[in-house]
N, CA, C and O atoms as a DFTB+ gen file, in Angstrom:
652 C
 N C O
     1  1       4.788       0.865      15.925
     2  2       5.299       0.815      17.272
     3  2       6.548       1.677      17.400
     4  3       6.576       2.491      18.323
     5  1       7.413       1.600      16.707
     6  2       8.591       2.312      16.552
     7  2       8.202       3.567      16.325
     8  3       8.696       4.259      17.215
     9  1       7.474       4.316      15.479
    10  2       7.362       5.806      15.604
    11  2       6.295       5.738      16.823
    12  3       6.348       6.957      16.982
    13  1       5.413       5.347      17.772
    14  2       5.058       5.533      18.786
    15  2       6.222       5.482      19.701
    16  3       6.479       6.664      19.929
    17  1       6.944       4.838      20.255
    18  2       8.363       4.636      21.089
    19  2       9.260       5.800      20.655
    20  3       9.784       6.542      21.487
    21  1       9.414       5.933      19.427
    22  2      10.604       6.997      19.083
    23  2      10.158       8.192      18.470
    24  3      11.120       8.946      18.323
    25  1       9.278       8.598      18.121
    26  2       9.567       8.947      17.019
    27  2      10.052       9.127      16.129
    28  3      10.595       8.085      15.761
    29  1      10.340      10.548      14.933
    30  2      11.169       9.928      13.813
    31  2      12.295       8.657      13.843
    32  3      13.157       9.008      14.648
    33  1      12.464       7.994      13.568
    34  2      13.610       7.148      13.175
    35  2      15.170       7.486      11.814
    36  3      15.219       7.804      10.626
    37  1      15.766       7.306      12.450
    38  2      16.980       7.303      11.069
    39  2      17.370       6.130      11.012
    40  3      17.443       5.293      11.911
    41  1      17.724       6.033       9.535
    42  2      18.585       5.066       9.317
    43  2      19.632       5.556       8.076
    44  3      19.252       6.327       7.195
    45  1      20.785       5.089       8.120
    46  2      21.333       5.271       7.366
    47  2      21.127       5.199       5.856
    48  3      20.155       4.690       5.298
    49  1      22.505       5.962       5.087
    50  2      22.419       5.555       3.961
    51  2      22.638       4.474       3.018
    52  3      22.319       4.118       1.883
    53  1      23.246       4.162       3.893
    54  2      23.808       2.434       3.099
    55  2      22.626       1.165       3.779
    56  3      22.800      -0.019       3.487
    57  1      21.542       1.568       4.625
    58  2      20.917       0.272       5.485
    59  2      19.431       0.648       4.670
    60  3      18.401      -0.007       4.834
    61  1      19.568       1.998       3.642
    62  2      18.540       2.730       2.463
    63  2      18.871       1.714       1.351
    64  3      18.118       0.949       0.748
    65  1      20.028       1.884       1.256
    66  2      20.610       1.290       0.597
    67  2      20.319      -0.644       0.195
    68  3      19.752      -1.168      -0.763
    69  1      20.919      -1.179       1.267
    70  2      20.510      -2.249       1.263
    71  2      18.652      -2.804       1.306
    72  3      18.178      -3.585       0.481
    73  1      17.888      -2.195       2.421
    74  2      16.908      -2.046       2.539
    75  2      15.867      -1.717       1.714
    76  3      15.268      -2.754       1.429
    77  1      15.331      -0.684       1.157
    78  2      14.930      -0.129      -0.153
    79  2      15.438      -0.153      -1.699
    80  3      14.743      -0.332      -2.699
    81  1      16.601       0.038      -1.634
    82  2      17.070      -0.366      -3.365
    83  2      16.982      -1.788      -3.795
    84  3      16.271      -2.322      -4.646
    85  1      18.098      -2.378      -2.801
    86  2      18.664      -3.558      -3.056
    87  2      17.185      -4.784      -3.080
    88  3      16.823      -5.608      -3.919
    89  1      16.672      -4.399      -1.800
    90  2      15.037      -5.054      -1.446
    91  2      14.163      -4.758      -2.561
    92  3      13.663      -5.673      -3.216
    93  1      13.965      -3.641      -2.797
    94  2      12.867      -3.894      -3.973
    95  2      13.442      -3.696      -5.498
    96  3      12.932      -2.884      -6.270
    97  1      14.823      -4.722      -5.934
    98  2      15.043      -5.142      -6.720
    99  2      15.009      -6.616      -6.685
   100  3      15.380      -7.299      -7.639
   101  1      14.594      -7.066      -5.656
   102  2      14.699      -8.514      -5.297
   103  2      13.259      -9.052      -5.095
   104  3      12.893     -10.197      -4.829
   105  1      12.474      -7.812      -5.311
   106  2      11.034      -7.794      -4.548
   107  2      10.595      -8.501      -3.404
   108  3       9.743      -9.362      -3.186
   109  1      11.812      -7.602      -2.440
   110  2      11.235      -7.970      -0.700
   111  2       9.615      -7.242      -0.881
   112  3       9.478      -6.304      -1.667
   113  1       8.453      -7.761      -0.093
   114  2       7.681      -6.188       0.784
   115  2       7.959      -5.475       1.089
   116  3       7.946      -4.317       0.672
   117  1       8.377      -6.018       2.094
   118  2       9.376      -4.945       3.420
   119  2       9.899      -3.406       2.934
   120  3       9.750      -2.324       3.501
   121  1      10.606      -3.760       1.589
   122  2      11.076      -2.997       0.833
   123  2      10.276      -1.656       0.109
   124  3      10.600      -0.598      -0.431
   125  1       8.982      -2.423       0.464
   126  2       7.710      -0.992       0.147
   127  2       7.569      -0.443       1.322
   128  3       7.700       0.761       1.542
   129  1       7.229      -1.500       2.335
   130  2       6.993      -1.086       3.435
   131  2       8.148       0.471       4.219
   132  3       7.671       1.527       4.633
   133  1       9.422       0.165       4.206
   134  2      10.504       0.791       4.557
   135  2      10.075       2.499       3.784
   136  3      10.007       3.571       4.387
   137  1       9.786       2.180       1.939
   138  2       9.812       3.228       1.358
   139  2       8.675       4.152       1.997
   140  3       8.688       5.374       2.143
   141  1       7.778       3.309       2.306
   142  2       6.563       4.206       2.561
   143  2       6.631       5.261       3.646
   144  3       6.085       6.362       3.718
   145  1       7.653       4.468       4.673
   146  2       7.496       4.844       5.621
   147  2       8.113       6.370       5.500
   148  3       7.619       7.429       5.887
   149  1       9.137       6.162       4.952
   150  2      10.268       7.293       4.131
   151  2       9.350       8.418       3.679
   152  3       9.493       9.597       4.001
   153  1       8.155       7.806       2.704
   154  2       7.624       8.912       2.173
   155  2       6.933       9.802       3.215
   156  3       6.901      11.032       3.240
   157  1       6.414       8.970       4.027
   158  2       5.093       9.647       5.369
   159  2       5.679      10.231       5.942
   160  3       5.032      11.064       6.578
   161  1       7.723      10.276       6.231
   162  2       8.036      11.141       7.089
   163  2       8.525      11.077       8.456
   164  3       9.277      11.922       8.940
   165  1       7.873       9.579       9.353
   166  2       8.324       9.217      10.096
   167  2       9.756       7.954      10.113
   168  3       9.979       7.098      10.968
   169  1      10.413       8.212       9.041
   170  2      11.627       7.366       8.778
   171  2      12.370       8.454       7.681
   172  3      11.896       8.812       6.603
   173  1      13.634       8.858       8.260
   174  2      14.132       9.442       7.735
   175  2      15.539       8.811       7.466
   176  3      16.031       8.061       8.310
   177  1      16.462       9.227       5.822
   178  2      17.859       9.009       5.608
   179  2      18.775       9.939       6.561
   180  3      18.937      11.142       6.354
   181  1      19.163       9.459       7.281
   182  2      20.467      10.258       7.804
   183  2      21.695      10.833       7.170
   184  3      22.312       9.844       6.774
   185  1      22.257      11.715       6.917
   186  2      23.241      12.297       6.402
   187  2      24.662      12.149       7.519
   188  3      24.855      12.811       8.539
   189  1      25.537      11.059       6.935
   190  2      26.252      10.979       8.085
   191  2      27.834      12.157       7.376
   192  3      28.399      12.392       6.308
   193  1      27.940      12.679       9.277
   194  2      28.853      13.712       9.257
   195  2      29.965      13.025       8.677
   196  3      29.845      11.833       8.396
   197  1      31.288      13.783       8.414
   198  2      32.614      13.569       8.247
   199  2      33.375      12.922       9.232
   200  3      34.274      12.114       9.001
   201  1      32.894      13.392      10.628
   202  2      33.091      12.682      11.727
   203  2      32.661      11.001      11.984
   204  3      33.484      10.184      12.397
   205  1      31.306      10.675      11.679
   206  2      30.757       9.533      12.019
   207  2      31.232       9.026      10.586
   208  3      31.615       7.857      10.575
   209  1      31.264       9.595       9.581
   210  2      32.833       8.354       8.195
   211  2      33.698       7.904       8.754
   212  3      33.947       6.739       8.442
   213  1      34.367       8.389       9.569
   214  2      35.712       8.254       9.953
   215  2      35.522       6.929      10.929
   216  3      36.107       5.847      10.962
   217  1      34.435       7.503      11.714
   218  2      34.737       6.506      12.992
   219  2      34.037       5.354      12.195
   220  3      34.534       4.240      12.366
   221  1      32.790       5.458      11.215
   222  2      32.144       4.197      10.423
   223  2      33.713       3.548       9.839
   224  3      34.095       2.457      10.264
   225  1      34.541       4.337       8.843
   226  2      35.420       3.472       8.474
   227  2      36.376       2.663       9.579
   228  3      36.840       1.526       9.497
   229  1      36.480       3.461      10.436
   230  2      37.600       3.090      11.474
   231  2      37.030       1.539      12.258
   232  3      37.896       0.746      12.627
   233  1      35.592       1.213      12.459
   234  2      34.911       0.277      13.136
   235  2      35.011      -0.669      11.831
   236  3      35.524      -1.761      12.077
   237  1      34.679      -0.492      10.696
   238  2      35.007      -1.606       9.230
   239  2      36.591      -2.154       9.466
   240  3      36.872      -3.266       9.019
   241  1      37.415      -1.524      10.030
   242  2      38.328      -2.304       9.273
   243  2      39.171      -2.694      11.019
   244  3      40.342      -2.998      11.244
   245  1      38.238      -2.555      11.794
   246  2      39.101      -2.842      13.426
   247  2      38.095      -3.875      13.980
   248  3      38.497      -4.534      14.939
   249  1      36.817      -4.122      13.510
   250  2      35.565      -5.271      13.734
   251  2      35.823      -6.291      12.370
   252  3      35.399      -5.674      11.393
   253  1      36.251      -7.346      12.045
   254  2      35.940      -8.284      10.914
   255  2      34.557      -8.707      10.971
   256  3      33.927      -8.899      12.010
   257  1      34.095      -8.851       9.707
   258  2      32.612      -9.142       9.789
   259  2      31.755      -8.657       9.501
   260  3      30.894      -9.230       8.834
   261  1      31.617      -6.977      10.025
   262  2      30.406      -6.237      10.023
   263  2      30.716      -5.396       8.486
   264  3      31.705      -5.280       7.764
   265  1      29.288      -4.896       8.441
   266  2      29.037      -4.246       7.037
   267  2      29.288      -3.010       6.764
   268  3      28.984      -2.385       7.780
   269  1      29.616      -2.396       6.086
   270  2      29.580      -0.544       5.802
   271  2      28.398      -0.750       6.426
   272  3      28.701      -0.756       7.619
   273  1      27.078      -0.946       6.321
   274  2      25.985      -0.597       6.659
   275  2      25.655      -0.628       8.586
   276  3      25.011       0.277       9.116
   277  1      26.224      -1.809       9.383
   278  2      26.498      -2.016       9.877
   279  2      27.303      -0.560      10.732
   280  3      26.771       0.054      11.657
   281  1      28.563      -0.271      10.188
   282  2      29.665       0.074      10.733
   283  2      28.980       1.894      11.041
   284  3      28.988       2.606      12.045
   285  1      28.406       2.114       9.511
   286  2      27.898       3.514       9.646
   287  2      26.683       3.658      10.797
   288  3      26.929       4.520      11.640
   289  1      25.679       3.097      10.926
   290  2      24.747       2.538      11.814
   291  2      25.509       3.097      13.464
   292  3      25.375       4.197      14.001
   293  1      26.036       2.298      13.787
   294  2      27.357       1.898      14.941
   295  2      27.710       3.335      15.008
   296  3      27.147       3.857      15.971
   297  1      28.457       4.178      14.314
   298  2      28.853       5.363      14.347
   299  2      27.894       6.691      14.326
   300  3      28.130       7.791      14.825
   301  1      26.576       6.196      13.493
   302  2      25.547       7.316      13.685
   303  2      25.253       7.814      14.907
   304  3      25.292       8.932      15.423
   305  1      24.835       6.304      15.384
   306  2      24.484       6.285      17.443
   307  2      25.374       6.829      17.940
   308  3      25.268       8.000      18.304
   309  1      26.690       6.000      18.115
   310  2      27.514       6.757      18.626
   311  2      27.733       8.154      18.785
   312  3      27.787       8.694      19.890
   313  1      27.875       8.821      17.566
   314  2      27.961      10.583      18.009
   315  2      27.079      11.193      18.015
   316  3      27.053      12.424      17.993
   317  1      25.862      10.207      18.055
   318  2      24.421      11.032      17.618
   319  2      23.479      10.715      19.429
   320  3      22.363      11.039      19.834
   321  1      24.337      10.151      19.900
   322  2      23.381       9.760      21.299
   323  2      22.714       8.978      20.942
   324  3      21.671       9.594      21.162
   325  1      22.325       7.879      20.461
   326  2      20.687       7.580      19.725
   327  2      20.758       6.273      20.182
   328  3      21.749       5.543      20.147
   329  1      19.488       5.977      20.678
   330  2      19.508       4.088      20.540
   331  2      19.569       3.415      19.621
   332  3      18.705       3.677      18.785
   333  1      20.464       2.341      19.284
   334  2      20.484       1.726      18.031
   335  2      19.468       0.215      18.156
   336  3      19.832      -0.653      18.949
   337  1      18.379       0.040      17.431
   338  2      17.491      -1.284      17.207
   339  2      18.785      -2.141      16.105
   340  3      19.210      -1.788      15.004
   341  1      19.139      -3.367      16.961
   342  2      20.055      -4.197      16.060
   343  2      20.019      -5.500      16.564
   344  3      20.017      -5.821      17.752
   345  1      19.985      -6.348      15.426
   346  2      19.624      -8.012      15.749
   347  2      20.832      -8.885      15.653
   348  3      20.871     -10.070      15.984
   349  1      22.214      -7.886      14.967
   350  2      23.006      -8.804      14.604
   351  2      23.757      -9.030      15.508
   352  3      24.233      -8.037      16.057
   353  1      24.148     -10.351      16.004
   354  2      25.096     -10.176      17.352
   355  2      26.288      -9.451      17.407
   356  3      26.522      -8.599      18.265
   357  1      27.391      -9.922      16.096
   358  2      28.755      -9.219      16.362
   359  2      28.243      -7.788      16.542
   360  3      28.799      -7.262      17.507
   361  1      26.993      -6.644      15.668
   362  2      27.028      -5.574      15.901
   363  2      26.705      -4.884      17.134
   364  3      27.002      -3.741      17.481
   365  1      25.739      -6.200      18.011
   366  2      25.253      -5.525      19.346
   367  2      26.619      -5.198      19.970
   368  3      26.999      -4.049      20.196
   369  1      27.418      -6.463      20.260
   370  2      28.903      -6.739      20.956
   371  2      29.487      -5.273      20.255
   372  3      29.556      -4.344      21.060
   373  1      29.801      -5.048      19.216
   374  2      30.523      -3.613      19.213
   375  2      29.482      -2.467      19.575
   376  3      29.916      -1.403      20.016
   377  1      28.072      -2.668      19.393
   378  2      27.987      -1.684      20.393
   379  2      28.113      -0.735      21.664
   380  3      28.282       0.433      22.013
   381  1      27.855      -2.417      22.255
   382  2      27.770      -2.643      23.771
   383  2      29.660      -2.216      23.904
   384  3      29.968      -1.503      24.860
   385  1      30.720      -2.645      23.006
   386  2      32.203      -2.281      23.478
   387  2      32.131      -0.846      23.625
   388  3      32.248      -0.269      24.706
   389  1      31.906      -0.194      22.335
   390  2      31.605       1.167      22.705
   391  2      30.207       2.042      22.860
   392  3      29.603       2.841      22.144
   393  1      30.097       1.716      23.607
   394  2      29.019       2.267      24.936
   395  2      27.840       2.712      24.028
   396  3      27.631       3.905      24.247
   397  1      27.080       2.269      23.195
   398  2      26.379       2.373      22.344
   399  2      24.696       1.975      22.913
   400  3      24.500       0.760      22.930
   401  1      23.887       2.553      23.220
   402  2      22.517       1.777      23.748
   403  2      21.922       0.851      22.783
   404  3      21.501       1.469      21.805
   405  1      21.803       0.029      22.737
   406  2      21.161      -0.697      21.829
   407  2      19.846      -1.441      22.415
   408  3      19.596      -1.329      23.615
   409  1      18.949      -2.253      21.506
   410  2      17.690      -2.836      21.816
   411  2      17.990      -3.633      20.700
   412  3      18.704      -3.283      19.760
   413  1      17.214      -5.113      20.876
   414  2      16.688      -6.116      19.429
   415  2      15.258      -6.186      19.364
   416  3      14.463      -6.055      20.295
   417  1      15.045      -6.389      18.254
   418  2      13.417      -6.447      17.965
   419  2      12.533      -7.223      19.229
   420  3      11.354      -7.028      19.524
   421  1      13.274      -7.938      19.715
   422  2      12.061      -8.792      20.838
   423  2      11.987      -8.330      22.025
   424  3      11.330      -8.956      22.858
   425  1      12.542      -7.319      22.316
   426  2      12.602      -6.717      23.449
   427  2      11.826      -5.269      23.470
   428  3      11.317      -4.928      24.537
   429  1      11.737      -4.551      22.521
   430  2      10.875      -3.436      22.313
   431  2      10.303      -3.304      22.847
   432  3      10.440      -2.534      23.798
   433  1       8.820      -4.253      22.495
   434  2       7.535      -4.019      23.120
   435  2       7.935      -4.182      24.592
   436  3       7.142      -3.337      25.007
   437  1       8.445      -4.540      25.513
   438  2       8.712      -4.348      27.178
   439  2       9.108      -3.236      27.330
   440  3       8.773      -2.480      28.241
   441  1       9.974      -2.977      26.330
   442  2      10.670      -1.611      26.846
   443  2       9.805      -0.029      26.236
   444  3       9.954       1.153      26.547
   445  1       8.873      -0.747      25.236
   446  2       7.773       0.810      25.091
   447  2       6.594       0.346      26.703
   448  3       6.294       1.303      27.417
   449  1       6.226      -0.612      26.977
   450  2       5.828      -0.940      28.018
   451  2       6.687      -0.499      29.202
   452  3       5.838      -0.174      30.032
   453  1       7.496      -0.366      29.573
   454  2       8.212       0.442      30.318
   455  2       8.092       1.788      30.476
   456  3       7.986       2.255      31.610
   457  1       8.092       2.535      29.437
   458  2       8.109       3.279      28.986
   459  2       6.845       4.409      28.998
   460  3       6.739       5.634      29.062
   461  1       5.750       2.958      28.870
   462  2       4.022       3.433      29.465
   463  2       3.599       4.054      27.919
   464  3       2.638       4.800      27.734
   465  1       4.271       3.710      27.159
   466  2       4.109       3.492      25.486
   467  2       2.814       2.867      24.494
   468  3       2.087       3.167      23.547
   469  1       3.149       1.658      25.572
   470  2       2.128       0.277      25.254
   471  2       1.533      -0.216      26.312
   472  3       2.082      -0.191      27.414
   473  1       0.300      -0.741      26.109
   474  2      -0.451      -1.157      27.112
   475  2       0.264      -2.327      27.166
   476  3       1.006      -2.759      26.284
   477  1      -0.062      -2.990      28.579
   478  2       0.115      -4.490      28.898
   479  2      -0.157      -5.544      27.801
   480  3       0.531      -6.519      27.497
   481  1      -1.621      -5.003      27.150
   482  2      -1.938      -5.907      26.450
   483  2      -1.348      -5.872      24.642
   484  3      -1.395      -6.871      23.925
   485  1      -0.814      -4.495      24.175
   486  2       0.222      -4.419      22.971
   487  2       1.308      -4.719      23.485
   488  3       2.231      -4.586      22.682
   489  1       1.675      -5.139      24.673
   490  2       3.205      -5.609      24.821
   491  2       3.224      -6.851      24.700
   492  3       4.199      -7.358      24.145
   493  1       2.281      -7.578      25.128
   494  2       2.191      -9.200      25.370
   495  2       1.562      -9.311      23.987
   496  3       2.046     -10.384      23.626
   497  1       0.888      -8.946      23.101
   498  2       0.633      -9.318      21.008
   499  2       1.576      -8.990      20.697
   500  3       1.855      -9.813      19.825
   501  1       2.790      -7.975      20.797
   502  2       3.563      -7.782      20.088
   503  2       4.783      -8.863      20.265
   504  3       5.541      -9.324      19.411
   505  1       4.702      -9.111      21.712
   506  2       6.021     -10.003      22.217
   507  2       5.721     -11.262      21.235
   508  3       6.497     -11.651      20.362
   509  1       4.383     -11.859      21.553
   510  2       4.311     -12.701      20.668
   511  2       4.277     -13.111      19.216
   512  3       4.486     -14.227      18.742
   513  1       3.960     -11.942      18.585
   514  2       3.914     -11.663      17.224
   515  2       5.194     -11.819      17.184
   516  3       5.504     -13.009      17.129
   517  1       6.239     -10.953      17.189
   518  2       7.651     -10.331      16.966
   519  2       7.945     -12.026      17.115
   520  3       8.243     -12.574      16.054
   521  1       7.884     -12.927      18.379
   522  2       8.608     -14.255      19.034
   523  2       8.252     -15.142      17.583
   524  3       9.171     -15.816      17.117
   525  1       7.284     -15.137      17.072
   526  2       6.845     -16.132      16.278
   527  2       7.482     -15.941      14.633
   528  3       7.920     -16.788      13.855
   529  1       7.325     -14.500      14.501
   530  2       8.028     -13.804      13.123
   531  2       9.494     -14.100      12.796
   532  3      10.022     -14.281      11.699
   533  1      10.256     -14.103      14.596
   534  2      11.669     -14.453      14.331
   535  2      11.966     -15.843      14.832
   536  3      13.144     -16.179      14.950
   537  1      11.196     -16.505      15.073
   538  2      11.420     -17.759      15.555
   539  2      12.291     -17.640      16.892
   540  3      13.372     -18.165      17.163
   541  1      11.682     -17.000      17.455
   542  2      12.457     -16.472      18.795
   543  2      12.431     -17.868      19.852
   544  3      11.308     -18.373      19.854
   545  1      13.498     -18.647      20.810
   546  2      12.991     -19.559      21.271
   547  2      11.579     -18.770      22.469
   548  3      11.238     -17.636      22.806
   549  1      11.117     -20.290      22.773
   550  2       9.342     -19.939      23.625
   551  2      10.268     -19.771      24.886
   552  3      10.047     -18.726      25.499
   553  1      11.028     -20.388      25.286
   554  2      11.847     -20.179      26.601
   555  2      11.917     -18.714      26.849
   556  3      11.512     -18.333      27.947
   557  1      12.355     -17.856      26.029
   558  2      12.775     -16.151      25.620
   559  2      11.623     -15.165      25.966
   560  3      11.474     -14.150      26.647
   561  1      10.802     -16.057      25.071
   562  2       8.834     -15.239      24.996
   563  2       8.615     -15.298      26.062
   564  3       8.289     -14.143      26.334
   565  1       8.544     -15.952      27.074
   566  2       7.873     -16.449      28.072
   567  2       8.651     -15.303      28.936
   568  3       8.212     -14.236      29.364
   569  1       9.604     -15.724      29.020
   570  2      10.481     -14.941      29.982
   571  2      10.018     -13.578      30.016
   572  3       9.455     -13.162      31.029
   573  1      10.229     -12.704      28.825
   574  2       9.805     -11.755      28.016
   575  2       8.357     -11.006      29.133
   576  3       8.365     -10.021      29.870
   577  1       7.255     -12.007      28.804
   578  2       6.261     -11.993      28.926
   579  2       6.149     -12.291      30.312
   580  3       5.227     -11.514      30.559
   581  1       6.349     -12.727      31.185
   582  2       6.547     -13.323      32.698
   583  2       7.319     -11.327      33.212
   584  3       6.742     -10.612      34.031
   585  1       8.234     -11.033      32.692
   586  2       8.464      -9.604      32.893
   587  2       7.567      -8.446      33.056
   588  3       7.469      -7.673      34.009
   589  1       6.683      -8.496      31.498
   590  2       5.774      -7.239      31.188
   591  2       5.044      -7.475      32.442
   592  3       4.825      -6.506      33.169
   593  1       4.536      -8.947      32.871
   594  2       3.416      -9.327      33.875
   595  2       3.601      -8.675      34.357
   596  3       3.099      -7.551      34.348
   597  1       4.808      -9.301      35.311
   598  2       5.449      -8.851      36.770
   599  2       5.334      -7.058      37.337
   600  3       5.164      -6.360      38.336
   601  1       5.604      -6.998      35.647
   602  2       5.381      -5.410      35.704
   603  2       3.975      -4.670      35.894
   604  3       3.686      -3.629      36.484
   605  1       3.257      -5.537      35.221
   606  2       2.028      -4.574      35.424
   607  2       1.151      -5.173      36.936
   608  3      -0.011      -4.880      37.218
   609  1       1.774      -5.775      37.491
   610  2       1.195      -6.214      38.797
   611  2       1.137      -5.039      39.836
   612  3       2.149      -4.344      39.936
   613  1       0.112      -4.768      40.573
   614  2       0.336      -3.672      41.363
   615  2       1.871      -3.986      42.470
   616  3       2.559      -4.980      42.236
   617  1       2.174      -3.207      43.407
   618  2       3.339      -4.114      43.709
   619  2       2.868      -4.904      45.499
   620  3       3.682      -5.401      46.278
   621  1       1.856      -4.821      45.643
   622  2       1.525      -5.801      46.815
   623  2       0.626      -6.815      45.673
   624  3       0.134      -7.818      46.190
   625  1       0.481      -6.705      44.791
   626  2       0.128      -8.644      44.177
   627  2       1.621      -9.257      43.982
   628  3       1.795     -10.458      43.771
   629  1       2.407      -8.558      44.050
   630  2       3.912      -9.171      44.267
   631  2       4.396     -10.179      44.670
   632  3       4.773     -11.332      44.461
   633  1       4.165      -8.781      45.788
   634  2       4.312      -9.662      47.250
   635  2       3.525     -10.899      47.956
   636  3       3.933     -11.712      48.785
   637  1       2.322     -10.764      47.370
   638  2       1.388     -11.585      47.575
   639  2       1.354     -13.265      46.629
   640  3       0.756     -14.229      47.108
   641  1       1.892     -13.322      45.646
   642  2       2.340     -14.254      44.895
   643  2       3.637     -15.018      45.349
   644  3       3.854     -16.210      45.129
   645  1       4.192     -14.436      45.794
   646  2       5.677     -15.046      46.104
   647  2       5.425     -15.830      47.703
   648  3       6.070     -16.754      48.199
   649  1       4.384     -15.161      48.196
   650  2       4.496     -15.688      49.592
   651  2       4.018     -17.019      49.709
   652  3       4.045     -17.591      50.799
């Protein structure tokens, strides 16, 4: 879904780091999964500038909490224009402080559905897949899903529902 929505993807070196090294010394999957993706091409390591160090270190030690991995992430987007996919709250909140676009995993599929990415019907399996994987509350899904609807309604069944 993500290389359909984005193509290539970056991620940093330290989220390589954590993700791939650290993961498949612990023997996550995921951790194959990530590599593979690396190998095929559509997930690439980012090489972060001298510029985005600075501002990565500068967000480590002015945010308590967040990770080098985290902080570099935060700074890639930042000077890189890029949407950042992030689940962790304190990191969305410094996104969102500095003007950073961000998305979380449960929101995707609406927004490649938006996007005209995903059909109605990969937005509403994925919403639910993704809702169930993270234990997302059903209140959220629903909502979620009550959206994609709304969306794919022509816009006089709209109108016609509400009346």
């Amino acid at each position: 879904m993500l290389q359909n929505l984005y193509g290539i993807i970056g991620i940093t070196p330290s989220v390589h780091l954590e993700t791939v090294v650290q993961g498949k010394a612990k023997g996550y999957a995921d951790a194959q999964c990530i590599e593979a993706a690396i190998i095929n091409g559509w997930l690439k390591i980012l090489s972060p500038t001298a510029n985005e160090l600075r501002l990565a270190a500068k967000l480590c030690t002015s945010i308590p909490g967040l990770s080098k991995a985290d902080c570099e992430t935060l700074a890639c987007a930042k000077k890189c224009g890029l949407t950042l996919l992030i689940e962790e709250r304190r990191g969305r909140r410094a996104a969102q402080t500095h003007g950073i676009n961000c998305l979380t995993l449960q929101v995707l599929p609406l927004h490649g559905f938006i996007q005209r990415k995903l059909t109605y019907a990969e937005c509403d399996e994925l919403l639910l897949l993704i809702g169930e994987a993270m234990h997302t509350d059903l209140a959220v899904v629903e909502v979620l899903r009550a959206a994609a609807l709304g969306l794919s309604l022509p816009e006089n069944s709209l109108r016609d529902t509400r009346s």
